[in-house]
Every structure is written in structure tokens, then in C-alpha cells.
TIKOLSE-170839 format. One line per 10 residues: number of its first residue (from 1); for each residue x, y, z of C-alpha. Coordinates in Angstrom, 2 decimals. Layout:
TIKOLSE-170839
NUM) X Y Z | ...
END
This chain:
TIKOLSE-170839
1) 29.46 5.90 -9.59 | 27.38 8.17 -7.98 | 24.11 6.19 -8.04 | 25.90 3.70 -6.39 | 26.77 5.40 -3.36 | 23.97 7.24 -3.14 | 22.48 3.77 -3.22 | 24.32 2.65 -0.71 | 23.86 5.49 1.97 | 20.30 4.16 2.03
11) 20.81 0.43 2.33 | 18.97 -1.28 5.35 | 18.20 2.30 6.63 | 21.87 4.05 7.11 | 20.62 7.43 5.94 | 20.63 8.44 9.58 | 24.17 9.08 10.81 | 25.16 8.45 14.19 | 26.55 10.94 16.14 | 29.00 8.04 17.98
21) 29.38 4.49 16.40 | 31.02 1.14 17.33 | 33.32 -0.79 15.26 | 32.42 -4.52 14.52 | 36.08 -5.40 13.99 | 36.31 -9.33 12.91 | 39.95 -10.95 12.55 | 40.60 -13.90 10.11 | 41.74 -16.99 11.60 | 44.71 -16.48 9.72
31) 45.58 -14.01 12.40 | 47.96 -15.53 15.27 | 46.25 -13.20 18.30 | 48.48 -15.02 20.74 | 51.47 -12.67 20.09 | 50.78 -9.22 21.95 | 52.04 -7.07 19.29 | 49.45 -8.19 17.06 | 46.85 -7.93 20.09 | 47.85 -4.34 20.68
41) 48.16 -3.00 16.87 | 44.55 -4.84 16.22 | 43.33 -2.73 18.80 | 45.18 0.57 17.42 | 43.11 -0.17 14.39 | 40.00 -0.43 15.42 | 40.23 2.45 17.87 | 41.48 4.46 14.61 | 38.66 2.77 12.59 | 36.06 4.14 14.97
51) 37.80 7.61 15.59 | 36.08 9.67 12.27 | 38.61 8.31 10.05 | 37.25 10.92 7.72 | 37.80 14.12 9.03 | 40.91 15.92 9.44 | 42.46 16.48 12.76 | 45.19 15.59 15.01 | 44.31 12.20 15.49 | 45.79 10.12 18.24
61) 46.37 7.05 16.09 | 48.63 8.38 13.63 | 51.99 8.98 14.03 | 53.24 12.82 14.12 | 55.47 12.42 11.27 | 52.96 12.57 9.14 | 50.75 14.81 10.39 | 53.27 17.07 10.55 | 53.95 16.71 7.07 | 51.08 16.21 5.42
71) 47.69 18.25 5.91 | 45.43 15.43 4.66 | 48.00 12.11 6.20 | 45.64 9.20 5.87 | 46.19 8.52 1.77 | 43.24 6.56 2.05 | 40.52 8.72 3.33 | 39.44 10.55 0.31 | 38.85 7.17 -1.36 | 37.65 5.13 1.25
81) 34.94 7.71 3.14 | 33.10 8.70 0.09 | 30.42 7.05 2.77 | 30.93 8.64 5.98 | 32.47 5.99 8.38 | 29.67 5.12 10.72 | 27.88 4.31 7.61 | 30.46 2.65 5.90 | 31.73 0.37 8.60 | 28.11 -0.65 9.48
91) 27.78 -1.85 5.83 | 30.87 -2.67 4.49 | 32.03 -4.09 7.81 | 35.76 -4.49 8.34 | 37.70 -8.36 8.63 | 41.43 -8.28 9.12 | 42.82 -10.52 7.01 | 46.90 -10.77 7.92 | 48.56 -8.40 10.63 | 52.35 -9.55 9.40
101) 56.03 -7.79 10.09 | 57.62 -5.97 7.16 | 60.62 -4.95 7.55 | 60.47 -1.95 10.23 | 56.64 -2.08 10.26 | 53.87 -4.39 10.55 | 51.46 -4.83 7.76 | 47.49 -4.22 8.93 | 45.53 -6.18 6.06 | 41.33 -5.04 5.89
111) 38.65 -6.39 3.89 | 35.61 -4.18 3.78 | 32.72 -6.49 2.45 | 29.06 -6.42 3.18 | 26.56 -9.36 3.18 | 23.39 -9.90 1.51 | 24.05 -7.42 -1.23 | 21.17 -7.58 -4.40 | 20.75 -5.49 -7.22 | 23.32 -3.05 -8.50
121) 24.85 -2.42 -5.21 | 26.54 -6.22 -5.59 | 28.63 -4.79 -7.97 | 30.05 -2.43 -5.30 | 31.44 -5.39 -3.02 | 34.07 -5.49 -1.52 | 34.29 -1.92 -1.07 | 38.27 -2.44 -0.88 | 41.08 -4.16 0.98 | 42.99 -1.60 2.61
131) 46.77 -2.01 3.64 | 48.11 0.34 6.10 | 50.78 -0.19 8.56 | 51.51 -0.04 12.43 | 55.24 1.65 13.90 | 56.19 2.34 17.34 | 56.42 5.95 17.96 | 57.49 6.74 21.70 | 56.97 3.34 22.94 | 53.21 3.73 21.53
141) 51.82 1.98 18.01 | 50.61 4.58 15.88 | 49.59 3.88 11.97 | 51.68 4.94 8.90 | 50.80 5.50 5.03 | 52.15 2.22 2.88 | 54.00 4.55 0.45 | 56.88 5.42 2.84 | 56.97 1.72 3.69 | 56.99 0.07 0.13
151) 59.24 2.70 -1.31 | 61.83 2.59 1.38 | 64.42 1.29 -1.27 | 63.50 2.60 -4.43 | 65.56 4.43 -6.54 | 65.33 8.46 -7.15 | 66.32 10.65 -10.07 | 65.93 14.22 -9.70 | 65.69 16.14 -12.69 | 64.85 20.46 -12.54
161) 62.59 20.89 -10.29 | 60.70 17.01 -10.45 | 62.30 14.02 -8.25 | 61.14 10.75 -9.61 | 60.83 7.94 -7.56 | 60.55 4.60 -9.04 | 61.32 0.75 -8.18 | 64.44 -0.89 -8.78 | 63.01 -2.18 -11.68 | 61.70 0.64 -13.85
171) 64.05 1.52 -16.81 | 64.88 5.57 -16.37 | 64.02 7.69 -19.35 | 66.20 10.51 -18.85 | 65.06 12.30 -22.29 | 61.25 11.60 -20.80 | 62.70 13.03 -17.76 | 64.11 16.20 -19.53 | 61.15 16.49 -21.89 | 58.70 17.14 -18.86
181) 60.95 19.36 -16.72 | 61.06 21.62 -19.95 | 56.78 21.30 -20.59 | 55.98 21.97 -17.31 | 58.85 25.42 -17.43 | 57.36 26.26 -21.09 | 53.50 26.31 -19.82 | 54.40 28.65 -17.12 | 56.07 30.66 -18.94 | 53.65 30.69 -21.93
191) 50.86 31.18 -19.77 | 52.31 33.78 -17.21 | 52.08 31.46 -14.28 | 54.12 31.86 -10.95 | 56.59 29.72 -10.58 | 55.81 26.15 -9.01 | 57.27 24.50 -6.29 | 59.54 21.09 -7.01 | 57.25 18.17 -6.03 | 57.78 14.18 -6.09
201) 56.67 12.12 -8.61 | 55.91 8.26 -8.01 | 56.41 5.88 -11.23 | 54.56 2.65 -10.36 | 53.42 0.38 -13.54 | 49.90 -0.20 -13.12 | 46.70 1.06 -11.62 | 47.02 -1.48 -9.22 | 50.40 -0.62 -7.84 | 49.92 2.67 -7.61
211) 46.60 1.58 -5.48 | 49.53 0.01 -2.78 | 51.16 3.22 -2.61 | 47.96 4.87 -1.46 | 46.92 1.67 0.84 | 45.43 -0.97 -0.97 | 45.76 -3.78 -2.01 | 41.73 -3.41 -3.52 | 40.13 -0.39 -3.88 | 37.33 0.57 -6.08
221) 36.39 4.33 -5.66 | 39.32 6.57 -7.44 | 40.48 3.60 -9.25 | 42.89 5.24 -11.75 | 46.16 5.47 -13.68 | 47.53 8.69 -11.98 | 46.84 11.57 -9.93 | 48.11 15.33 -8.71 | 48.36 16.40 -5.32 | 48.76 19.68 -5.86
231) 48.98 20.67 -1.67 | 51.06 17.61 -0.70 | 53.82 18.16 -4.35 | 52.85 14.36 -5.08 | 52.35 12.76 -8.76 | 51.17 9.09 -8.53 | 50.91 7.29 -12.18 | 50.43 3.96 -12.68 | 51.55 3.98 -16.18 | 55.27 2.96 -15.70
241) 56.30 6.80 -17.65 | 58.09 9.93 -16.70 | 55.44 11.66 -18.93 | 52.06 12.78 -17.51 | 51.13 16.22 -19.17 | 47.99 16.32 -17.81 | 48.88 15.90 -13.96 | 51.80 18.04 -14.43 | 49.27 20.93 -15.79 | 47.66 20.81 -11.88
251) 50.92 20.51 -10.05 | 51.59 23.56 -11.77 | 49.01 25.91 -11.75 | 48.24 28.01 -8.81 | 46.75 25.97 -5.75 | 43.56 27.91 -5.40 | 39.87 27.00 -5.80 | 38.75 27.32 -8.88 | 35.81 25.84 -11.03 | 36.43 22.49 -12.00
261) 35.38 22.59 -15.31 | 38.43 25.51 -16.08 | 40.64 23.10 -13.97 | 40.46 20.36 -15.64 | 39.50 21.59 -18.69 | 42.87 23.97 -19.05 | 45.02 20.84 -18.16 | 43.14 18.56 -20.63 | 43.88 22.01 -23.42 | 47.58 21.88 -23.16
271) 47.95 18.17 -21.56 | 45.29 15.77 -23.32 | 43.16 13.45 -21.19 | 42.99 9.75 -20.99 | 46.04 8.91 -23.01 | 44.38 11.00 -26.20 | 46.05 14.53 -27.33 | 43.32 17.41 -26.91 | 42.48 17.10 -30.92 | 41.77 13.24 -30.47
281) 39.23 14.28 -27.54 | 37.76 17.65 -29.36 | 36.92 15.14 -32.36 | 35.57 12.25 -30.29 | 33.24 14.95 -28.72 | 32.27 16.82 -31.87 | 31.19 13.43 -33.12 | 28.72 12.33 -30.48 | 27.02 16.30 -30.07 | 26.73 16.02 -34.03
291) 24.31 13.30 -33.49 | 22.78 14.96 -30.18 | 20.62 17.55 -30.92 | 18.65 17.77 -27.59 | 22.01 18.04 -25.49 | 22.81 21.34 -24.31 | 25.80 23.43 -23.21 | 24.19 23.41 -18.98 | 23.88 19.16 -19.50 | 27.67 19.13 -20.01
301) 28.03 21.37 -17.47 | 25.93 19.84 -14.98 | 27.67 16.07 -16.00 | 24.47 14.90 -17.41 | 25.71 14.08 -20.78 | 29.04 12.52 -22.39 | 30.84 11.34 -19.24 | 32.15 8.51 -21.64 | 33.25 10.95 -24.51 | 35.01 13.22 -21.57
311) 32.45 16.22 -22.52 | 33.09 17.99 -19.36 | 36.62 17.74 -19.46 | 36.49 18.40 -23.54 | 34.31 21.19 -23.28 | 36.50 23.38 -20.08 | 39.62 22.57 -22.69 | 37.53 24.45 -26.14 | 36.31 26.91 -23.96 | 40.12 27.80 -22.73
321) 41.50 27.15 -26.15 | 38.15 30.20 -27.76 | 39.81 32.46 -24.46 | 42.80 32.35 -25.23 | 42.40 33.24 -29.34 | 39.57 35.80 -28.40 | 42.09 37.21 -25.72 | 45.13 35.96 -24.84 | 46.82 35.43 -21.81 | 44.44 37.69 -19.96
331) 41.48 36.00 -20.64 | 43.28 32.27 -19.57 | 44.34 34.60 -16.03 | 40.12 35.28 -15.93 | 38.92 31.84 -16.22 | 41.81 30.46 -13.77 | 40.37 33.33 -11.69 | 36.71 31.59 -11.67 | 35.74 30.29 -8.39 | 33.28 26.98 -7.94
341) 29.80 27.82 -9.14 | 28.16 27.54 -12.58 | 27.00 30.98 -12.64 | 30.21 32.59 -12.06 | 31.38 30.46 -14.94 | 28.73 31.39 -17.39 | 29.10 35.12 -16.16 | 33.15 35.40 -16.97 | 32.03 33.58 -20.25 | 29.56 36.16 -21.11
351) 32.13 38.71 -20.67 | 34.86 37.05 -22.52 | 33.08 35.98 -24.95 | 31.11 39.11 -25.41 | 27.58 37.46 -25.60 | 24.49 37.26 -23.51 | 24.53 34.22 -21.08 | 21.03 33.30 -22.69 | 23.07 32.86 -26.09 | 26.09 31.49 -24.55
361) 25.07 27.53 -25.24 | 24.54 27.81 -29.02 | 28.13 29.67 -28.98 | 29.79 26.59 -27.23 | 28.17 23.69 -28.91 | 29.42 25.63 -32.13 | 32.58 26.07 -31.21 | 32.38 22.36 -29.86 | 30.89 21.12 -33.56 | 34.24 23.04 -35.68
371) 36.26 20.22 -34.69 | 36.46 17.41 -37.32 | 34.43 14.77 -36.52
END
């Protein structure tokens, strides 16, 4: 994923960002620019489109509910502007495909596509279809997120301190229901965490779906079956279940920054990752470093080995799993401590752990290599 947008950034010379950029906005036939409200919201769009999209402020364009409530309030940003906009939109330029009334709202439909893409990069197109909408707000059109929109008449269940919030469709599981109220209350209290705030959790059946809660109809970069916002209180999954031990691990734990690697690796310990229990993962790993004798403990570290086998993810949950047998609660409380930085890591692992940092990767890929294979 990476190669590709580094790829990308360089197409046709867009490694030089502009410091001010102009939308090429073109509208599908399909659109019926007669009408003035679709006139006026097409031109809220592209003013938005070319008013950094991707940085966070009190933009004009969106409407103050929003931003009020949310810090980041564009749900698309973080997926969309992994290319900064006056890159992206230069490339991937922008069609509107359907500007159509839904219900309260109308519906602002946007291809991103580029032409003349060879190679790899091909693969990569269309970047997404994006599908926000437009409200009046004091007489003025301003945008809004599709997730208020599409889940205007959804049904809600709130059970402890989680409110789930699924389609009319969706068959409840109250004991599902029950049975992560209680995980996420026995992890904190296992673990000596402070308490966590309620938050909101989204049941939508299918990557896809949960895609149109965030704004797309298409989208390619952060394609996935669920995600934690731990700032905002919102669980997306797009796997049609109450029960997401993983996400709920980062919903609960302290919002602070902290490395990655303990992050996800501490939530992948006590949650499992990709639909596997810890165990399934720790074996899976075990197997493919058995039969890698070159790879060391800084490749997994540095993602340069065993993205398919989860290795960094695999790795952070072993390392919290040795912690917490070497010392207990107060060595967990020292590696959720551990700010971003690999050397800070390997530091508060050398202390833990009780072993030089020049010994510390034959001590993980053992620990890694106990697990049956």
C-alpha cells in the first residue's frame, strides 16, 4: 500500500505541492444543472474540494454541528488525503456523478479516477467514490457526514456503557451484547485501567456498508471490517456482530500516544486480530520465523517482514503477554506508558526484560518460536 502512494505522489511530476490549487470539477450528464439547488451545492463542493480538505480547521463548508462535535468532522479525510489534496485532485480528478434529494439532505455523488494510468499504479484507480451530503444551515448549504444521514432511522440498544446502533434489519444479540459490556469491564479491571467513557457502536454487515457510513460508496485506502475511534467514542464493524474484542481493547485504553506496536499489540493479546484468537496468530507467526532465519526482531519492528502473518501486530501481543508474566500489571502500565519511537521501545524492553538491547532480538524471536507451530 505504501509503494503505491508513494508511487503516486510522483506521477507526471506532482512531487511539488502547490501552495494554492484549482479544482477541475467535471459533472456527469446525469446531473440536471438546470435546478439551482443543485447549481449552488455543486459549487459548495468544489469550493470545499479546493479548501485543504485535509487539514483540520473551522472550515466554512461544513456545517457547525459537526464541528462542534467532532474534532476530526470530515469521516472521509483520513482515508481519502493519504495524498495531500492538490496532489490528489490533480491526479485522481473529481466527476460528480448524481447530486439527488434524500430525505432532508441531498446526496453529493464523486468519482475520483485518473487517466492514462500504466503499471502498478492502474491497480489504484478509481481512488474512490465518495458520498457526502449537502443541508441548509442558516439559509446557507454546508456539507454533512453520510452516517447521520443513512442512520437517521435505525434502531438503538444500549447496553452498560455501549449503545449499539444497527439497521432495522440486523437481528439483536442481547447475550453478544452482555458478553462485551462485561469484557470490556473485566480488562479494565484486570489490567488497572481508568474507567472508559460509554461510546457508540455502529453494526453494519459488510466492509462495504460500513464504507457508506464513513462516505463512500468506493473507497480503497482503509478498506476494512471495523474500526475504533477512540477520541470521537465510535466503533464501526462491518461484520454484522455485537462482538469486536479487538476494537473494544482501543476504545478502552487510555487515549494517549503511545507506540503502535504496544497499541496494537496489547489489543491483539487480550482481543485476537483478524477474526483469529491470539494463540491462532502466535502459531501462524512461530511457523513462518521457524523457516526465516535471516529475519530479525528490528525487521518486524520496522514492518519489513510478515505483514501477511500479522508479525507486527503478533509480536507487540508476545511481548505484552512475556511483561505481564515477568511483571505483572506494572510492567503492562510501562509499555502502555511507551511513547512513539523504536528506541524508547527497545529501552523499556531492556529494562523489563532485564537484558541488554544488543541481546534483546534473540530474546523475542525465542519467545516468538515457544509457540506451537
Amino acid at each position: 500500500m505504501r509503494t503505491i502512494i508513494l508511487t503516486l505522489l510522483f506521477i507526471h511530476g506532482l512531487a511539488h505541492a502547490q501552495q494554492t490549487y484549482n479544482v477541475d470539477l467535471t459533472i456527469h450528464n446525469r446531473v440536471d444543472t438546470t435546478k439551482q439547488e443543485v447549481k449552488e451545492i455543486i459549487t459548495l463542493w468544489k469550493n470545499y474540494l479546493a479548501s485543504n480538505p485535509d487539514s483540520i480547521y473551522d472550515n466554512p463548508y461544513w456545517n457547525q454541528a459537526e464541528k462542534g462535535k467532532y474534532r476530526d468532522f470530515d469521516f472521509t479525510r483520513q482515508f481519502l488525503y493519504r495524498i495531500p489534496p492538490e496532489k490528489l485532485l490533480n491526479y485522481f480528478k473529481p466527476t460528480v456523478l448524481s447530486v439527488v434529494k434524500k430525505n432532508n439532505a441531498w446526496a453529493i455523488r464523486t468519482l475520483f479516477y485518473a487517466d492514462g494510468m500504466k503499471g502498478k499504479a492502474r491497480k489504484s484507480n478509481p481512488w474512490c467514490i465518495t458520498e457526502l451530503y449537502a443541508v441548509k444551515e442558516n439559509r446557507d448549504w454546508k456539507l454533512k457526514n453520510a452516517l447521520p444521514v443513512i442512520t437517521r432511522e435505525w434502531e438503538q440498544n444500549e447496553v452498560g456503557k455501549i449503545r449499539y446502533i444497527y439497521p432495522p434489519d440486523h437481528q439483536f444479540s442481547d447475550s453478544l451484547a452482555q458478553k462485551s459490556n462485561a469484557f470490556c469491564q473485566r480488562i479494565t479491571k484486570k489490567f488497572q485501567l481508568p474507567a472508559w467513557e460509554p461510546f457508540d457502536f455502529y453494526i453494519s454487515g459488510s466492509p462495504e456498508k460500513l464504507g457508506r457510513l464513513l462516505g463512500f460508496d468506493f473507497f480503497f485506502v482503509g478498506y476494512t471490517t471495523g474500526m475504533g475511534w477512540k477520541r470521537e467514542r465510535i466503533l464501526f464493524t462491518g461484520k454484522g456482530s455485537e462482538w469486536y474484542p479487538h476494537e473494544f481493547i482501543h476504545l478502552i485504553l487510555p487515549d494517549k500516544s503511545r507506540h503502535y506496536m504496544i497499541e496494537e499489540g496489547f489489543a491483539t493479546w487480550q482481543g485476537g486480530a483478524k477474526g483469529k484468537t491470539f494463540e491462532e496468530n502466535a502459531a501462524i507467526l512461530a511457523g513462518k520465523l521457524a523457516k526465516a532465519d535471516t529475519v530479525t526482531f528490528n525487521d518486524i519492528l520496522n514492518r519489513q517482514w510478515g505483514r501477511q502473518y500479522l508479525a507486527y501486530y503478533t509480536t507487540g501481543a508476545i511481548i505484552c503477554k512475556k511483561a505481564y508474566e515477568k511483571n505483572g500489571v506494572t510492567a503492562i502500565e510501562k509499555l502502555l506508558n511507551v511513547r512513539p519511537g523504536n528506541e524508547k521501545l527497545k529501552k523499556t524492553l531492556s529494562d523489563i526484560f532485564d537484558v541488554e538491547e544488543i541481546k534483546m532480538d534473540n530474546l523475542i524471536k525465542e519467545e516468538i518460536l515457544t509457540y506451537p507451530k
